[in-house]
C-alpha positions in Angstrom: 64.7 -32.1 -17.4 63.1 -33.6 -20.4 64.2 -37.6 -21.0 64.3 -37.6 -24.1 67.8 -38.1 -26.2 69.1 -34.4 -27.2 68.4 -35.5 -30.9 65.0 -36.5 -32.4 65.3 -39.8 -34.5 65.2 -39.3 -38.1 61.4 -39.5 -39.5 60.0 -38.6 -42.3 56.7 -37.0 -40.6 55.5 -35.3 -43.7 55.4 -39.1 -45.3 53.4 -40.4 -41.8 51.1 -38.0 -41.6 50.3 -38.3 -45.7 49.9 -42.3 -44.6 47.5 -41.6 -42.1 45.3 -39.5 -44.1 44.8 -41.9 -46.7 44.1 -44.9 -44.5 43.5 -44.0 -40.9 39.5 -43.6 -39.8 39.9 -41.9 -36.7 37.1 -41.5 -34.1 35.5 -37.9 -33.8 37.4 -36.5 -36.7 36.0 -35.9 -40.0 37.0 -37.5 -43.0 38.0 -33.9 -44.6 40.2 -32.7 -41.7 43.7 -32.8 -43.1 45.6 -32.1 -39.4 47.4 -34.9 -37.8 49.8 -34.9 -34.7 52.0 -38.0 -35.3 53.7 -39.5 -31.9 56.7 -41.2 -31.7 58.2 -40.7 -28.1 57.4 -41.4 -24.9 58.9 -41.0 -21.7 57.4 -40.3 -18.1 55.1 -37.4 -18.6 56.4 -36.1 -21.6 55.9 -37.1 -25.5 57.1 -36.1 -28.8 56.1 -36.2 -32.2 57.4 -37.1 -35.7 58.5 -32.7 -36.2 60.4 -33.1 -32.9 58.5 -31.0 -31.0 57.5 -31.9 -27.2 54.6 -31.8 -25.2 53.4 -32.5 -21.7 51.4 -35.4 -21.3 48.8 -33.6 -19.0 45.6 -35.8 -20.2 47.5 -39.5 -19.6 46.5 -40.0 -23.3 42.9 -40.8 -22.7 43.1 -40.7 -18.9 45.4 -44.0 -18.7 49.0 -43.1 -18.6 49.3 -43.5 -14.7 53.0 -44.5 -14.5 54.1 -42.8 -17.7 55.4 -43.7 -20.9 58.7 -46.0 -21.2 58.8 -48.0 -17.8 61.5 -50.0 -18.7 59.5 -52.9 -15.9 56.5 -53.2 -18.1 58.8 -53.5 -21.0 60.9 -56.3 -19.4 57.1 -57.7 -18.2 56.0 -57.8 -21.9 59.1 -59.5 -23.1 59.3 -61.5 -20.2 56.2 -63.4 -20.4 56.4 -63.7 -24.2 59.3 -65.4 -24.2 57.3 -67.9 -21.7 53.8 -67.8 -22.9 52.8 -65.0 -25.0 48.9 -65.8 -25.5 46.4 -68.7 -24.1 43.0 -68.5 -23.8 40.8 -68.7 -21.1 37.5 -70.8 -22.4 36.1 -73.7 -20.7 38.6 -75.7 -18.5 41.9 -74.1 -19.5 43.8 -71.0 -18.3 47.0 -69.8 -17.6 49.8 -69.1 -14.5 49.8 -64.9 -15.6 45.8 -64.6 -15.4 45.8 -66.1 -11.8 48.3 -63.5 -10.2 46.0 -60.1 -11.6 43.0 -61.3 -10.6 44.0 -62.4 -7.2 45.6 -59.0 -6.4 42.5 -57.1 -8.1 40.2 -59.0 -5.4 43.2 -58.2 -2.7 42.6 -54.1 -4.0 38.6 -54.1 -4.8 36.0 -53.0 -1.8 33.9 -55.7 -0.6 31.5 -57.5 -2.1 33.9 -58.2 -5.0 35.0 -61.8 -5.0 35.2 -62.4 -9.2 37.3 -61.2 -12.4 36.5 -61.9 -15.9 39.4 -60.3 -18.0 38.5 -58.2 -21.4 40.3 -56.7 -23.9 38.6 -53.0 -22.5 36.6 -51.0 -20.7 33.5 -51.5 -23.2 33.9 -55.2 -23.6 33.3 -55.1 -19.5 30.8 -53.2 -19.7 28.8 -55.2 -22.1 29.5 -58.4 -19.5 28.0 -56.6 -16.9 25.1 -56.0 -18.8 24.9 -59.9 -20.2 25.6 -60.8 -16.7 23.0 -58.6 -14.7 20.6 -60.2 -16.9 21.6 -63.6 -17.0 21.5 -63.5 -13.3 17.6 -62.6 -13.2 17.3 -65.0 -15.9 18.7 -68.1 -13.9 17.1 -66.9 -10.9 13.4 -67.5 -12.4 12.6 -63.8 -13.4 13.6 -63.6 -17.1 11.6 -60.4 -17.5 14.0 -58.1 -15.6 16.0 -56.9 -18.9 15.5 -53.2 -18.2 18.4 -51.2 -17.7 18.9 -47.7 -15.9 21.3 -45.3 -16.9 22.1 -41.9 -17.0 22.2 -38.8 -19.5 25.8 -37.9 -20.4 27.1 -41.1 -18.3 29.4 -42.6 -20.9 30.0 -46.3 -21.3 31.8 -47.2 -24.5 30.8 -47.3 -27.8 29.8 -51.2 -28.4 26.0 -51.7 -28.7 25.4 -52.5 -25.3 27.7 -50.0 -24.0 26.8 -47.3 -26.6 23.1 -47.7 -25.4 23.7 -46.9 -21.6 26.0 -44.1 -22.9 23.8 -41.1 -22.1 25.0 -38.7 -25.1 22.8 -38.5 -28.3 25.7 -38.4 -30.8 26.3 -42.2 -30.0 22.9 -43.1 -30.9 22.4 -40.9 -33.9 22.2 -42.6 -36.8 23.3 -46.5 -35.4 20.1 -46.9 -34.4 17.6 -49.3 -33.2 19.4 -49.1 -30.0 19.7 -52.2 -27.5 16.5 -52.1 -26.0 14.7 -51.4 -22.9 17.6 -48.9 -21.7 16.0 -45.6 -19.7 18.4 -42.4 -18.7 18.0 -40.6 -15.9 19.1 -37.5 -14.9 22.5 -37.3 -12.9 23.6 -35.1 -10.1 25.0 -32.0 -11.4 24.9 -29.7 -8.7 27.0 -26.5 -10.9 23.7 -26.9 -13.2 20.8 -25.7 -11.3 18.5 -25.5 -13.9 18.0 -29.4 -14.3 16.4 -29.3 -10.9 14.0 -26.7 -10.8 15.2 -25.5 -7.5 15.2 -29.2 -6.1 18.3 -30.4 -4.3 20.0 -32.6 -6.7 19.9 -35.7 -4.9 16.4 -35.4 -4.3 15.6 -34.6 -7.4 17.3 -37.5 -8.7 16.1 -40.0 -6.1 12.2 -38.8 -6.8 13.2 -39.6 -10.6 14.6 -42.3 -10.0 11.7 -44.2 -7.9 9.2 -42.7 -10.4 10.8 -44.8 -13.1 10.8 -48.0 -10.9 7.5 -47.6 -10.5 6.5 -46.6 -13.7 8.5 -49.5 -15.4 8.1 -51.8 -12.8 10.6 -53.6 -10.3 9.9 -56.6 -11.1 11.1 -55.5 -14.8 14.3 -54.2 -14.1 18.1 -55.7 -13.9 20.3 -53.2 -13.2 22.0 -49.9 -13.2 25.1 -48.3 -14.8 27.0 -44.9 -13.6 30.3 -43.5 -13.4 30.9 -42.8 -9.5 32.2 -39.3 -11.0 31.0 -38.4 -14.9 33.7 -38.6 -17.0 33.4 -37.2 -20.4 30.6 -35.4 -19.1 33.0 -32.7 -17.1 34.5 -34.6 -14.1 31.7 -34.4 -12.0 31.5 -35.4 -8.4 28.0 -36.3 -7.1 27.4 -35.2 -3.6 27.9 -37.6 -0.7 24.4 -38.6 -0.1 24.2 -39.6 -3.9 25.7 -42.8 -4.3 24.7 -44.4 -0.5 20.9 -43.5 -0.8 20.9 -44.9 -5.1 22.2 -48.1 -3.7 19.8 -48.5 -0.7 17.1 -47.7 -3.4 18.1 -50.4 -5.9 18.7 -52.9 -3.3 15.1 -52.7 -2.0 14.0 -53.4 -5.3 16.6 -56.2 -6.3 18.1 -54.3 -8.9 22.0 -54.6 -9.5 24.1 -51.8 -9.6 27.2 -51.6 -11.9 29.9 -48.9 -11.2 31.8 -48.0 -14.5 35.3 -46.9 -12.9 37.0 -47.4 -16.0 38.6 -43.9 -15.1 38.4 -43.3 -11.8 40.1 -47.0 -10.2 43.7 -47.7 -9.7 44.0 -44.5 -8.2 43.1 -41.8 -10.0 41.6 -40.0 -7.2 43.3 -41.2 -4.5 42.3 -44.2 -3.7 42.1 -47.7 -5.6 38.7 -47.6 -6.6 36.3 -44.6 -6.3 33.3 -47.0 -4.7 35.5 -47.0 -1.7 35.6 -43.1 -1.1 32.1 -43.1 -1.8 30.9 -45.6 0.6 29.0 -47.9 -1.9 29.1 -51.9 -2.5 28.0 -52.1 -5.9 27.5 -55.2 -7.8 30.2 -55.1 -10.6 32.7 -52.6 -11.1 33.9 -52.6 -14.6 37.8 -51.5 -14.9 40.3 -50.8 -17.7 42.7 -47.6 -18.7 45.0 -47.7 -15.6 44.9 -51.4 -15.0 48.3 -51.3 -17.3 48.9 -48.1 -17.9 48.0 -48.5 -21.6 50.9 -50.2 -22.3 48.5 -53.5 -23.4 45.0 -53.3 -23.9 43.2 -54.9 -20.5 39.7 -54.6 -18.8 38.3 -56.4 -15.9 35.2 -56.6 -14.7 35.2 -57.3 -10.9 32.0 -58.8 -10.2 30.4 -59.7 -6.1 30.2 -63.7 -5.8 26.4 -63.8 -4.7 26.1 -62.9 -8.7 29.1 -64.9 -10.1 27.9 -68.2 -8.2 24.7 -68.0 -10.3 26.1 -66.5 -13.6 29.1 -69.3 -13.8 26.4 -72.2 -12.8 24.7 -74.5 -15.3 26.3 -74.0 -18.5 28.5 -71.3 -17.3 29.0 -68.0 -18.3 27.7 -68.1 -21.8 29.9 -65.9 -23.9 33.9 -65.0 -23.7 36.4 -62.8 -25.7 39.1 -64.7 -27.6 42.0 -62.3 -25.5 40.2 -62.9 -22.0 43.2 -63.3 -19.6 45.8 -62.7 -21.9 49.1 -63.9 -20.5 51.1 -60.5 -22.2 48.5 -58.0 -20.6 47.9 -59.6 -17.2 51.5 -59.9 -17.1 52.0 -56.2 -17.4 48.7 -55.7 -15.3 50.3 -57.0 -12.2 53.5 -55.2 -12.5 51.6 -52.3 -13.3 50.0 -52.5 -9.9 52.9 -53.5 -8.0 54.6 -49.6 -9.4 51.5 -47.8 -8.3 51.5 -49.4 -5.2 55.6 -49.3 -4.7 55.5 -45.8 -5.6 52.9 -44.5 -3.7 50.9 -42.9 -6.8 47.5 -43.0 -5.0 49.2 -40.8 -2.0 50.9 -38.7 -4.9 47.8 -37.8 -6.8 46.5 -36.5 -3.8 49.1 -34.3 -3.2 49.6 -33.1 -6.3 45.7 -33.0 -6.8 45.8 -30.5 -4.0 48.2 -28.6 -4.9 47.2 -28.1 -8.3 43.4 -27.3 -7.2 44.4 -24.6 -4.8 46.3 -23.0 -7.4 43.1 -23.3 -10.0 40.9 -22.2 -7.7 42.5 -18.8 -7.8 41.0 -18.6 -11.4 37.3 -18.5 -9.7 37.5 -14.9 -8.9 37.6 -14.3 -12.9 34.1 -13.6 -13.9 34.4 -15.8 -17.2 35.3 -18.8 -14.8 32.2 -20.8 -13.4 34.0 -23.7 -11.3 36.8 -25.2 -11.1 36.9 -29.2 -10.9 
């Protein structure tokens, strides 16, 4: 059954949608394009928009929705702490009670090495810390020319500059250009693509590439490296189980960092709390968003190992901070968010219903218009 009232409110959709046209600019939709699906409800799984009609929420908005729409304990969480403390920032000496909590759990959740959180406002805004970071850290440590940074084609990062640079999709370079510099992509493991391997195993393949490129740019010239632990936007994409392990013991050789983007996979998306741990990989950083509150607030974190946040917080400090960094409102939210994924066993239920909703896909493999199902 549906939990919505029996009765859609009273909205004059045809006087939204008119509203948006004229002053919304929406991402990936061109300025001509007169369609517009207006939401107004939310609850659980389900939504439903300003001409009363109802639709499954299979996509989590964009992938984030883990414990549904209308939780009435983030709600309470969000009035809660605003009624306490609804915003203090985080810059030099000063902080605040609701930052502590969030980050002390997220260390509690995270695979080892990570020991650090520096709170954004999103996914990208981590992503371009761990980028600032991974440099600064060469920087302090005497080799200011490692500034390269390796990342993959059709990895996808955000859409700031530095994040927008290490996103490995044309369309977000097009046009914006120059680029952050000294940014090289490299070609991913993508074993339902043959072709991009000449008849090469894909790990191989992408090993061999990738220690081409280290030599060919130079070790000693290179910071760090950015992937999803599966490609998002690129198709859902698992790697294969040797990929991660043997990337990491590559880098590590050569003192480069390694930053996993799990701004979709963490807080238990597949299973697990973070991805790194089913693959068997310590990165460096691993940047975090989406399902660290369900949406409900914006929120990022950027987990990072302490042998880099003892150098990157030394001297001056971190040089560099987002006015909403820790925000009491969001980390309030975060750590109740957590608490219902854990309390409700939502890693142990994606599994199941993973499962069960792969065995049934799978069925559509014996159509010949069907390639793989993921």
């Amino acid at each position: 059954m549906k939990p919505f009232n029996a009765t859609p409110p009273l909205i004059d959709a045809d006087a939204l949608v008119k509203k948006d046209q004229s002053r919304l600019i929406h991402p990936h939709l061109p300025g001509d394009s007169t369609e517009r699906v207006v939401m107004v409800e939310g609850a659980g799984c389900w939504l439903r928009d300003a001409h009363g009609r109802e639709y499954l929420d299979a996509t989590g908005g964009l992938m984030l929705a883990h414990v549904g729409h209308g939780r009435r304990e983030l709600i309470e969480a969000v009035a809660g702490q605003m009624s306490q403390l609804a915003y203090y920032r985080s810059f030099h000496e000063f902080t605040n009670a609701p930052a502590t909590h969030p980050a002390e759990r997220l260390v509690e959740l995270a695979p080892a090495p990570m020991e650090r959180v520096y709170f954004t406002s999103g996914g990208a805004e981590a992503v371009d810390a761990a980028l600032r970071m991974a440099r600064l850290y060469h920087h302090r440590r005497g080799e200011p020319e490692r500034t390269w940074v390796l990342a993959r084609n059709f990895g996808y990062h955000g859409v700031t500059y530095g994040g927008a640079a290490a996103t490995g999709f044309p369309m977000f370079h097009q046009g914006f250009g120059p680029m952050m510099p000294n940014v090289r992509h490299l070609t991913p493991p993508m074993p339902f693509h043959p072709e991009l391997y000449g008849g090469e195993d894909p790990t191989e393949f992408c090993l061999r590439e990738l220690r081409e490129t280290i030599e060919e740019i130079g070790a000693e010239r290179i910071a760090v490296m950015i992937g999803e632990p599966i490609l998002g936007v690129a198709g859902v994409v698992e790697p294969p189980a040797d990929y991660w392990p043997r990337v990491r013991e590559l880098l590590t050789a050569h003192g480069i960092l390694l930053v996993l983007d799990e701004v979709i996979t963490s807080f238990g998306r597949i299973g697990r709390w973070f991805a790194a741990e089913r693959l068997g990989v310590a990165p460096d950083f691993i940047v975090t968003a989406k399902g660290l509150t369900s949406g409900y607030v914006p929120l990022g974190a950027l987990l990072v190992a302490d042998r880099v946040a003892n150098v990157v917080t030394r001297d001056e400090g971190f040089v560099g901070g987002y006015t909403y960094s820790g925000h009491p409102t969001a980390c309030a939210v975060a750590l109740e968010n957590l608490a219902i994924v854990e309390r409700e066993n939502l890693l142990a239920a994606a599994t199941d219903v993973g499962d069960h909703l792969g065995a049934r896909l799978r069925r559509l493999e014996e159509l010949p218009i069907v390639g793989q199902i993921r």
